[in-house]
C-alpha positions in Angstrom: 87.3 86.7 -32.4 85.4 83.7 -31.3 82.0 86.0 -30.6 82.9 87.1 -34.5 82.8 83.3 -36.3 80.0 82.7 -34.0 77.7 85.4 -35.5 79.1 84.4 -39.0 78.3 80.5 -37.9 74.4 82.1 -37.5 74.6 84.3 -40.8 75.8 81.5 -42.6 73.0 79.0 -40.9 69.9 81.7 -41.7 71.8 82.3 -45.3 71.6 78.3 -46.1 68.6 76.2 -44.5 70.0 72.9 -46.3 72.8 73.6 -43.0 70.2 72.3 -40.9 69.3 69.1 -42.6 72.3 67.4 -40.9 70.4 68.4 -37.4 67.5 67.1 -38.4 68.9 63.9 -39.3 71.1 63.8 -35.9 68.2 64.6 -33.9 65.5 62.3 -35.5 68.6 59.4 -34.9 69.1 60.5 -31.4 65.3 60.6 -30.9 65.0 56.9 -32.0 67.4 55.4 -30.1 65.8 57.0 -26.8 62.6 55.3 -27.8 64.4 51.9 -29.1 66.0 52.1 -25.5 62.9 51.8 -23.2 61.2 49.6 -25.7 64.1 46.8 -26.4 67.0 47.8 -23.5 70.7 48.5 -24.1 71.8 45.0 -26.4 69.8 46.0 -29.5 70.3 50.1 -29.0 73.9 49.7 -28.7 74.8 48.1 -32.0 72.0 50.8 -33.6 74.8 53.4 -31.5 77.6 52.9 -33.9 75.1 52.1 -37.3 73.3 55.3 -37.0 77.2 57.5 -36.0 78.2 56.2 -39.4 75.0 57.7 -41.0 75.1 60.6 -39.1 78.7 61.3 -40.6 77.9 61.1 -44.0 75.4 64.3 -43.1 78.1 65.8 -41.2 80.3 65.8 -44.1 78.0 66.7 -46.8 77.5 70.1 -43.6 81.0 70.9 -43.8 81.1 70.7 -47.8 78.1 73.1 -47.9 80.3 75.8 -45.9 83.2 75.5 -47.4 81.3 76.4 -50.9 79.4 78.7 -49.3 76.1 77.2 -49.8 74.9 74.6 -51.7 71.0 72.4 -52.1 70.3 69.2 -50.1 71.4 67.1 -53.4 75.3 68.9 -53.8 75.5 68.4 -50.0 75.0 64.6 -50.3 77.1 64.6 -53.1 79.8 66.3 -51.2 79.2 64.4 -48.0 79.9 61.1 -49.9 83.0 62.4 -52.1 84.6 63.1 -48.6 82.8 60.6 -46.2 86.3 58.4 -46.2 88.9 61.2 -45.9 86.7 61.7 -42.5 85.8 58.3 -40.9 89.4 57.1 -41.6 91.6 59.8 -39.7 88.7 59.2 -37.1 89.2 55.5 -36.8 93.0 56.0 -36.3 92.5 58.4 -33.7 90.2 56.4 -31.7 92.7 52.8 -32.6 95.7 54.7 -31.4 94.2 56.5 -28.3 92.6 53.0 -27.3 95.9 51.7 -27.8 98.0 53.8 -25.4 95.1 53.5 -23.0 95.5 49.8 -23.2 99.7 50.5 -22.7 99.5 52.6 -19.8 97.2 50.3 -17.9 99.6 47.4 -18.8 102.4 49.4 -17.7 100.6 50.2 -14.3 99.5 46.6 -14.1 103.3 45.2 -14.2 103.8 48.0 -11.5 101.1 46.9 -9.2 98.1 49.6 -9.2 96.1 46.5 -11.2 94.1 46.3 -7.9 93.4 50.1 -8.0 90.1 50.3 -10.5 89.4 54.2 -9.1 92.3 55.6 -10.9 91.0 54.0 -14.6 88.4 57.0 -15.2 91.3 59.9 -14.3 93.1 57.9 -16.8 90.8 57.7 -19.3 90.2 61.5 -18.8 94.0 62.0 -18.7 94.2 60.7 -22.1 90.9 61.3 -23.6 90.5 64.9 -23.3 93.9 66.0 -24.9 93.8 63.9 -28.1 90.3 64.8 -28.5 91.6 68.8 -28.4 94.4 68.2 -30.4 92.6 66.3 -33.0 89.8 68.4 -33.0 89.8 70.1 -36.5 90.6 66.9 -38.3 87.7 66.8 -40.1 87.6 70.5 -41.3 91.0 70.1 -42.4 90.6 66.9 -44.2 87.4 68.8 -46.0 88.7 72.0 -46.0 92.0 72.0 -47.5 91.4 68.5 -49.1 93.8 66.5 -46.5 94.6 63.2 -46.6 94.1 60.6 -42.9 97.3 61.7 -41.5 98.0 64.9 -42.9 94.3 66.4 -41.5 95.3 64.7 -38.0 98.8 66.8 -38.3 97.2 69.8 -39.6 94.6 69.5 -36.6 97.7 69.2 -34.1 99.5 72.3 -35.8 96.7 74.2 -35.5 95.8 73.7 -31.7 99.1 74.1 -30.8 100.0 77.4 -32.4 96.4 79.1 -32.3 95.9 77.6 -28.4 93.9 81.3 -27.8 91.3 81.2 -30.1 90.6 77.5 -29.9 90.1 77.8 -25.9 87.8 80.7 -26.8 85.6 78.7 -29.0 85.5 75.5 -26.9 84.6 78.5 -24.0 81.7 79.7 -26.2 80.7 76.5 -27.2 80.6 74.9 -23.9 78.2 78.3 -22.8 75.7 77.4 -26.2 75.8 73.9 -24.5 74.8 75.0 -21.2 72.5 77.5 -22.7 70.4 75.0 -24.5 70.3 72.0 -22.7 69.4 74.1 -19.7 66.2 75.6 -21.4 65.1 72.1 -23.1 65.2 71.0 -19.5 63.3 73.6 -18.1 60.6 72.9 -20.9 60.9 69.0 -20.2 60.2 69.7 -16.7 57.6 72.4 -17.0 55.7 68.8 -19.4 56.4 66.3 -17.0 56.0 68.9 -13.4 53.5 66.0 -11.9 55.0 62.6 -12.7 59.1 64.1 -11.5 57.8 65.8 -8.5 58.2 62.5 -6.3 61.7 63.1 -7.3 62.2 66.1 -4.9 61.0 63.9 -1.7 64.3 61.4 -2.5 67.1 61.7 -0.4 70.4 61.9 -1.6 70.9 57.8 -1.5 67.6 57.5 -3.8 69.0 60.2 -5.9 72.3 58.3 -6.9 70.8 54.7 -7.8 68.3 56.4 -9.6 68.4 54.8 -13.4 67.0 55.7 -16.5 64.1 52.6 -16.4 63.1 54.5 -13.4 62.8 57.9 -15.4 61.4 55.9 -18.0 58.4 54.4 -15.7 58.3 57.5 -13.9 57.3 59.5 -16.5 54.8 56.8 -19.1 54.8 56.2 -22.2 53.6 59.9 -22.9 56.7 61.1 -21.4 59.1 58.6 -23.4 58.0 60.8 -26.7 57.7 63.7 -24.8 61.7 63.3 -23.7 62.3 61.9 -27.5 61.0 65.3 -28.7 63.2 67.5 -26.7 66.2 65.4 -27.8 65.2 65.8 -31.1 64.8 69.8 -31.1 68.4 69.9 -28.6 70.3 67.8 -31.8 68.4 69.7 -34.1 69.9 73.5 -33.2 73.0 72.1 -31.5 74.6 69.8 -34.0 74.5 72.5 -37.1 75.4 75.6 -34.8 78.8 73.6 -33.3 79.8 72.3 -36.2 79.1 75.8 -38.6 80.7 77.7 -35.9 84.1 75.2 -35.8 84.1 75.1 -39.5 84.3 79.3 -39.3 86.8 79.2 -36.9 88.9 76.6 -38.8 88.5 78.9 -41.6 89.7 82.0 -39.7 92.6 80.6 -37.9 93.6 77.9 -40.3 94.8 81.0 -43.1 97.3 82.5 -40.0 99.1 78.9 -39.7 101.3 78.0 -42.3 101.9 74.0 -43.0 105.2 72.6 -43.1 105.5 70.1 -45.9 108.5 68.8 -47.6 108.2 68.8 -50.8 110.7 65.7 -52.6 113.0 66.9 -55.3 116.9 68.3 -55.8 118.7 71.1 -57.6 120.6 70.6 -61.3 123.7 71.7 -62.4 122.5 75.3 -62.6 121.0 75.9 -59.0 117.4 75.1 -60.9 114.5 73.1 -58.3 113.0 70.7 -59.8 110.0 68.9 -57.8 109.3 65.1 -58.1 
């Protein structure tokens, strides 16, 4: 099934070029904070990080509107992006709150217990709880625009989803992680065919050299030439990756949401006469 929402994901993207607006956008931002990096450092790109992920969602949305009508022009994907930017940045912001929270908990907890001293076991913590809140809650966002959720009810959908259609989600994280792979590794191979005579002092490093190696080094390795060079491969990675993943999720949200049946009470009571009657 997941090879089957993937070619629809591509039918859908040739079908509707506005799709790729949202790509463009995501890898024009992603371009400019590469640049903003090696010109200013990490204090002013970092608070650009979060400024330009709230613009970015707004696109997003207005991405996930345009499938779920099945098209749609740049101007009724705005529209649409806006009408449910909200109903997708707030489920988000609980998601990350609570997460951070029992993060925060657990390394209390440990602290009382005495592993404060043990830093090494904070990443397999952070990995611990990280990856399976980001799995569960991964279809938030198509829920919420999909089927008109609201914060918690698209995080509860999201849950009741992974957890009852388990197959066909690890298939399309599967495939997606291969599209992943597949891309990245050709951009690099294109990156590295540009830049073959300013990285080859990189294969003379030992292993040492290898590990401390930052990216100010890459940066003056490779010039100013190869600071846009680098900025135009992250554009054109952003630019096919963003609109593929999220048109392929949205397909298989759409495919596997209509075989899981929500559970929601519905308040009201019966008369006299047997007769519901909803509040």
């Amino acid at each position: 099934m997941a090879i089957e929402e993937l070619k629809e994901a591509i039918r859908l993207l040739r079908r509707v070029p506005s799709l790729w607006i949202p790509g463009a956008i995501g890898g024009l931002l992603a371009a400019t904070l590469w640049i903003l990096y090696n010109l200013t450092g990490t204090f002013f790109t970092s608070r650009l990080l979060v400024i330009f992920g709230l613009i970015l969602l707004l696109f997003v949305c207005g991405l996930l509107v345009g499938i779920k009508n099945n098209g749609g022009t740049p101007k009724t994907l705005l529209t649409g992006g806006i009408r449910y930017y909200f109903r997708v940045l707030l489920p988000q912001l609980v998601i990350v709150f609570v997460t951070s929270l029992l993060f925060l908990l657990v390394i209390a907890t440990l602290s009382l217990a005495g592993f404060a001293s043990d830093m090494a076991i904070l990443p397999f913590l952070l990995f611990a709880m990280g990856i399976p809140a980001f799995v569960l809650t991964f279809f938030f966002d198509t829920a919420a625009v999909f089927e008109d959720r609201t914060v918690f009810e698209s995080i509860k959908r999201s849950i009741e989803i992974v957890l009852t259609r388990s197959g066909e989600v690890l298939s399309y994280f599967l495939v997606s992680a291969g599209l992943v792979f597949g891309v990245v590794f050709s951009l690099m191979i294109v990156w590295e065919g540009l830049l073959y005579d300013r990285l080859q002092p990189l294969t003379g490093y030992n292993e040492t050299q290898i590990q401390s190696f930052t990216p100010d080094q890459l940066a003056a390795m490779i010039g100013p030439s190869g600071v846009w060079i680098t900025a135009v491969i992250i554009f054109a990675g952003v630019l096919l990756l963003l609109p593929l993943l999220y048109s392929y999720k949205a397909c298989v949200f759409r495919k596997i949401s209509g075989n899981v049946i929500s559970v929601q009470q519905v308040a009201g009571e019966y008369d006299s006469k047997g007769r519901w009657y909803k509040y």
